[in-house]
N, C-alpha and C positions, 0 to 999 in steps of 0.2 A: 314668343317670337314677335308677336304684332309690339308688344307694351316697349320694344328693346328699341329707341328710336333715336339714343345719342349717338351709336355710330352713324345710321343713316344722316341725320341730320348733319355732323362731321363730316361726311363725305359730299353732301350737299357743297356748301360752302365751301371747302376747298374748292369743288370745280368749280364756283363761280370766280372765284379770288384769281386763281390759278392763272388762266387762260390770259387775264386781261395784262401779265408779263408777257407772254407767248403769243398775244394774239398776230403782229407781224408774220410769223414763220409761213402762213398759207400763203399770204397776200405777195410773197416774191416768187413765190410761181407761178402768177399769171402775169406779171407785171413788166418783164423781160421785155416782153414783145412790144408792150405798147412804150414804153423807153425808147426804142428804137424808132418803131414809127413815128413819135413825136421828135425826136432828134433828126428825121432824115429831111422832113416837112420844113422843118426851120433851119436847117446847120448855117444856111446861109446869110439867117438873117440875126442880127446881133441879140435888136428887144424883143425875138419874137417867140422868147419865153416865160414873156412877163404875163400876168393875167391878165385876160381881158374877158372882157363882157361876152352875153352869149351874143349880143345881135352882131357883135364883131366877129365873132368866130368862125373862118369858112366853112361853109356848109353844114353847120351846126342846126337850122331848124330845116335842112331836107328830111330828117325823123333819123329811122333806121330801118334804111332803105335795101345797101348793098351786105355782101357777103362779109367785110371787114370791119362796117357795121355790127352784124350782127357777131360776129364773134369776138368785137368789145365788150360790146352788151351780155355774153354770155360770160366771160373772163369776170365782169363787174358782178353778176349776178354768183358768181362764186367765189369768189372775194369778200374782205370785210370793208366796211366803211366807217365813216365818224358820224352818220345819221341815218335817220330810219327813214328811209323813201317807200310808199307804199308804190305812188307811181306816177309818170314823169307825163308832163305835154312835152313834147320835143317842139314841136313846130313854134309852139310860145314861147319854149325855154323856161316855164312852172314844172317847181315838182311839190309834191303832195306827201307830207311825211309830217316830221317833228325831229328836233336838230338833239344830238347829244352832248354831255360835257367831255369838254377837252382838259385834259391832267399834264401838264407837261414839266418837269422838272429840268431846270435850263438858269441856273443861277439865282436858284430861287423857285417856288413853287405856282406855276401860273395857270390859275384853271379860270374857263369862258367857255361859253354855247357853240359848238361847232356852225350855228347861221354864223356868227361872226364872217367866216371865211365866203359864206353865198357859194356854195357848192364850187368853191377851186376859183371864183371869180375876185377872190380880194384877196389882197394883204393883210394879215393880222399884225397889230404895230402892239407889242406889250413892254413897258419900259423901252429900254433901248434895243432891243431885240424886235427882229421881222421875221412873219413865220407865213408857211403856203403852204396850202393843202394841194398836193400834187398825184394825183395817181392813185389816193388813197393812202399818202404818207404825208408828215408835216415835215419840212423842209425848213433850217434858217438861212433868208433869204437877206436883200437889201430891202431899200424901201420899194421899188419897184418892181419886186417878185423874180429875179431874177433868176434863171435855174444853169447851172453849168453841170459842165459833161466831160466822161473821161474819153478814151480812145473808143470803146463798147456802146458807146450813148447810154449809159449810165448815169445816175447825176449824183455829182460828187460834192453837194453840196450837205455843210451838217446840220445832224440831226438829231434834238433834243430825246430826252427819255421822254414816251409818251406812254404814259398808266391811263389815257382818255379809255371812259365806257364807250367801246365800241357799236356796233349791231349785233354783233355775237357775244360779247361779255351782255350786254343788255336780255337778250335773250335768254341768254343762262343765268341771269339772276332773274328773270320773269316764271322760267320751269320751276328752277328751284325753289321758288316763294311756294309755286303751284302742289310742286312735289311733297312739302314739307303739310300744308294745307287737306291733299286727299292723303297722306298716312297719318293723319293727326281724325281726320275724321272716319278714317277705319279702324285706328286706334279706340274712338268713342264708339262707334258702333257696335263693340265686345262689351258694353257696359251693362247691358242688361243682360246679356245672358250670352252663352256657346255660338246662338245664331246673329247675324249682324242684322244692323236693319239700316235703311236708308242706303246712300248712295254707295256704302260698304261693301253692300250686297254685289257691287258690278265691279269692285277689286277684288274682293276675295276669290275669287274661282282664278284670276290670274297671279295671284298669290299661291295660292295651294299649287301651282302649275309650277312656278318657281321651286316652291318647298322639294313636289314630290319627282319632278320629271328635272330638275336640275341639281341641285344642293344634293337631295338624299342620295340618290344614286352616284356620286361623283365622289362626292368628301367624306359618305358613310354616316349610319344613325347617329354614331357616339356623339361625332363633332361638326356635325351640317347646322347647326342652332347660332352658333361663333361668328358664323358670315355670312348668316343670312341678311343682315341690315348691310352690307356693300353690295350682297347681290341684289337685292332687290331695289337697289337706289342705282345701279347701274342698268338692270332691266330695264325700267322706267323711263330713266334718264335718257340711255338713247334712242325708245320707245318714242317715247314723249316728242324730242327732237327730230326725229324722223318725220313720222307726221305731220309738225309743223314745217317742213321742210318741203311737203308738196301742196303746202299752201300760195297763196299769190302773195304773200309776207316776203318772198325772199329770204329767207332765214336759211343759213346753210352750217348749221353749226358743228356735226358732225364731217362735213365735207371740208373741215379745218383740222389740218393736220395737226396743231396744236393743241387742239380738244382732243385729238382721241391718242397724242404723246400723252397727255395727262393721265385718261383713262388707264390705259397701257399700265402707266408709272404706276399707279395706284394698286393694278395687280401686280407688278415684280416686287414692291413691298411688302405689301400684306403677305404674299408667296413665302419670299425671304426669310420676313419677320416669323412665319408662325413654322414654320422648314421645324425637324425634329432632327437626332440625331441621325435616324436609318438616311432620310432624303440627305444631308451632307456626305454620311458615306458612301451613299451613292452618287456621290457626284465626284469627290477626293480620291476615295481607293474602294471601287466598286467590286463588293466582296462576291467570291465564288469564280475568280476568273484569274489567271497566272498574272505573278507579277507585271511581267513585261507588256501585257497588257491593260494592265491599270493605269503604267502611267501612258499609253497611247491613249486609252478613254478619258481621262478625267482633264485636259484640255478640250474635248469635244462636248463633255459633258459643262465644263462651266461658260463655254461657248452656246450649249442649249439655255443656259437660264435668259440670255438675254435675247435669244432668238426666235423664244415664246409670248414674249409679250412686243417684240418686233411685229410680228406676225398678226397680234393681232389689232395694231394701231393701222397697219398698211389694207390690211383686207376690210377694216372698218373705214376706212378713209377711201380709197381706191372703188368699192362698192357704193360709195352713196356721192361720192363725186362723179363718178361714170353713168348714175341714175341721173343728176340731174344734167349733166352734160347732153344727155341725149330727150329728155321731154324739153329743154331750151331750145336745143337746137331742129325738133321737130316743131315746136309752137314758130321756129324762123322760117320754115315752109312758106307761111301768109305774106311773110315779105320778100323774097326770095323766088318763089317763086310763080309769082303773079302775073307775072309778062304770060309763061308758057302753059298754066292751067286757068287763068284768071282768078279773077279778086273773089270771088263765090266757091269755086272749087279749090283753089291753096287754101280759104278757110276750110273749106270741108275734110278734106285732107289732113290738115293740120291738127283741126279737131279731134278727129276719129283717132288718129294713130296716137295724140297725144291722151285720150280718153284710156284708148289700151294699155300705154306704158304707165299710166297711173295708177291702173289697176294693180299692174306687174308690182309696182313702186311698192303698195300698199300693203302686200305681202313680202317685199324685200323690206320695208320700214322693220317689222316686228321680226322677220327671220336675222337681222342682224343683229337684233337687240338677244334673239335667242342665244346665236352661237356664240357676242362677243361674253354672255352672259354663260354659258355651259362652259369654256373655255376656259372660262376664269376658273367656275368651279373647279375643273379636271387641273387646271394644275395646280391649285389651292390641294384637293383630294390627295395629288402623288407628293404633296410638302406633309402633310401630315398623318399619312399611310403607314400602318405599323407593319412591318416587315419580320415573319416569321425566317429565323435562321436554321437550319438547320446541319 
C-alpha cells in the first residue's frame, strides 16, 4: 500500500494543474456586490473608473472601519487573488506579501509579476494591449484603465484567458510538493523494517485509520488496496488545506468552489471508470423489480450518479466557506463594534468567541476531510460490489 505512490502522486498534480483553468468560478460569487457598489459611487462620473493611487482614493486609509468595510474585506478574504498578501497597513496603503506570475494568453503569450499592476492601482501596457487588475479580475482596458458597464453594473469590458498562479493555485502547488514529500518519507520509513521510524511514525496511525475505518469497510478486503493512493491523497489534501485555512495566511482553497468541482470530478470517474457490470445493471434495468418499473427507476438511477458527487463538492464547499465566514466576521467585532463595547472589550470579545469557533474549526478541518473521504469510498464500494443473484 505505502510503496504504490504513482496514483497518488497522479492525483497530486492534476489538482494542482486543474484548478488554475477553474480558478475564476469562486471569485464571481463574491464579486456581484462590489460591481455594483463601485458603479453606483462613480455612474456619474466619466474617469472615475480609471486607476488611481491609494492617497487618491476616498476614504481609502480610514482602515476598515464600518460594516461594508468589513464585509469587502471578508468577500476579499474568500476570494482568490493574483498575490499573496500576508497583511495590509491600510492607513499607509502597504501591503506585505510577494506578488505572483501573471499568464495571460491574449494574442500571444504574456506572462509578468502581478506588482506590475501595484495592487489594482496601475495599468499594465504589454505590446499594444492594456490590462487592469480589477476586483480581482484582469480586464482589457485603454491606456487609462478604463472600465465600462452594462445595465447591472457589470463590466463589459474584455477579458483575456488568464492561466496566472493565483493564491490558491500557488497553494495547491506548495500542499502538493508538501504531500508528495511526507508519503515519500513514510515511504522510506518501511525500509528497515514492518515498524517506521522517524517522522513516519506520526502518519502511520492516520493512515491505518484511512486503510481500516474507511477503505476496508466501504469497498471490502478484495479490492480496498486499488484506491487507497486517491484516498489517501484526498484525505490529506483536504486535511492539509483546511488547516491551513485557519491560519492568518488567508488561504481558502477548499472554500473554492472550483477545487472541490475537481475533487468531486475525480470521484465520478474513478466511480465510473472502475463501475462492474452488477453496478450498471443496477442502474439500466435494476434486476428483481417489474418491468414497468425499471424503466421509472433507471432515470432516477442515472440521475443519482451525478448527484453523488454533486453533494459532495456542495457540502465540502458550503462547510468550510460558512466556517470561515463566521470566525471573519467575529474577528470584525473589534471594529465594529467599538463605539458600543469599546476598544479593550470588542478585542475581548472578539478574541474569545473567535478562540471558540477555532477550536470548532479544527475539528470540522479533519471531519470534512473524513466524510468527503468515506464518501468517496462508499460509492467507489457500491461501483465495484459483486451482487449475489438469486
Amino acid at each position: 500500500m505505502i510503496g504504490k505512490l504513482n496514483l497518488k502522486v497522479l492525483v497530486v498534480l492534476m489538482l494542482a494543474l486543474v484548478p488554475s483553468f477553474t480558478m475564476n468560478a469562486n471569485d464571481d460569487q463574491h464579486q456581484s456586490g462590489a460591481y455594483h457598489e463601485e458603479a453606483t459611487h462613480h455612474e456619474n462620473n466619466e474617469n472615475a473608473h480609471k486607476a488611481l493611487p491609494h492617497s487618491e482614493e476616498e476614504g481609502y486609509n480610514d482602515g476598515v472601519n464600518t460594516k461594508d468595510e468589513v464585509a469587502d474585506y471578508i468577500q476579499h478574504h474568500l476570494g482568490d487573488s493574483h498575490d499573496f498578501v500576508f497583511f495590509s497597513d491600510e492607513a499607509a496603503g502597504h501591503h506585505y506579501g510577494f506578488p505572483l506570475p501573471i499568464i495571460l494568453v491574449d494574442n500571444g503569450l504574456k506572462v509578468f509579476m502581478s506588482s506590475e499592476f501595484h495592487h489594482g492601482d496601475k495599468v499594465v501596457t504589454k505590446g499594444d494591449a492594456h490590462y487592469r487588475l480589477y476586483h480581482g479580475k484582469i480586464y482589457k482596458t485603454d491606456a487609462e484603465g478604463t472600465i465600462e458597464y452594462d445595465e447591472h453594473h457589470h463590466p463589459t469590458n474584455a477579458k483575456p484567458l488568464d492561466l496566472s498562479i493565483t493564491k490558491n493555485v500557488f497553494s495547491i502547488l506548495a500542499i502538493s510538493i508538501l504531500m508528495l514529500l511526507l508519503f515519500r518519507s513514510l515511504a522510506k520509513g518501511y525500509k528497515n523494517g514492518p515498524i517506521p521510524t522517524g517522522f513516519a511514525r506520526v502518519l502511520e496511525p492516520l493512515v491505518i485509520f484511512v486503510r481500516d475505518e474507511i477503505a476496508r469497510p466501504n469497498i471490502g478486503e478484495k479490492k480496498y488496496r486499488k484506491f487507497m493512493g486517491f484516498l489517501l491523497t484526498v484525505f490529506f489534501f483536504i486535511w492539509i488545506t483546511n488547516l491551513l485555512g485557519l491560519t492568518p495566511l488567508g488561504i481558502n482553497v477548499t472554500g473554492n468552489i472550483a477545487v472541490t468541482i475537481c475533487l468531486a470530478l475525480f470521484t465520478f470517474i474513478i466511480v465510473q471508470f472502475s463501475g462492474n457490470k452488477d453496478y450498471w445493471k443496477h442502474i439500466f434495468w435494476m434486476p428483481g423489480v417489474p418491468v414497468p418499473m425499471k424503466i421509472v427507476l433507471a432515470p432516477i438511477e442515472v440521475l443519482g450518479m451525478f448527484t453523488k458527487p454533486f453533494s459532495l463538492l456542495i457540502r465540502l464547499f458550503a462547510n468550510i466557506t460558512a466556517g470561515h465566514t463566521v470566525v471573519m466576521g467575529i474577528l470584525a467585532v473589534i471594529y465594529i463594534g467599538k463605539e458600543t463595547l469599546g476598544t479593550g472589550g470588542s478585542i475581548g470579545v472578539s478574541l474569545f468567541l473567535t478562540l471558540f469557533i477555532n477550536v470548532i474549526e479544527l475539528l470540522v478541518a479533519f471531519l470534512q476531510a473524513y466524510i468527503f473521504t468515506m464518501l468517496s469510498s462508499l460509492f467507489i464500494g457500491m461501483a465495484v460490489e459483486e451482487h449475489d443473484h438469486h
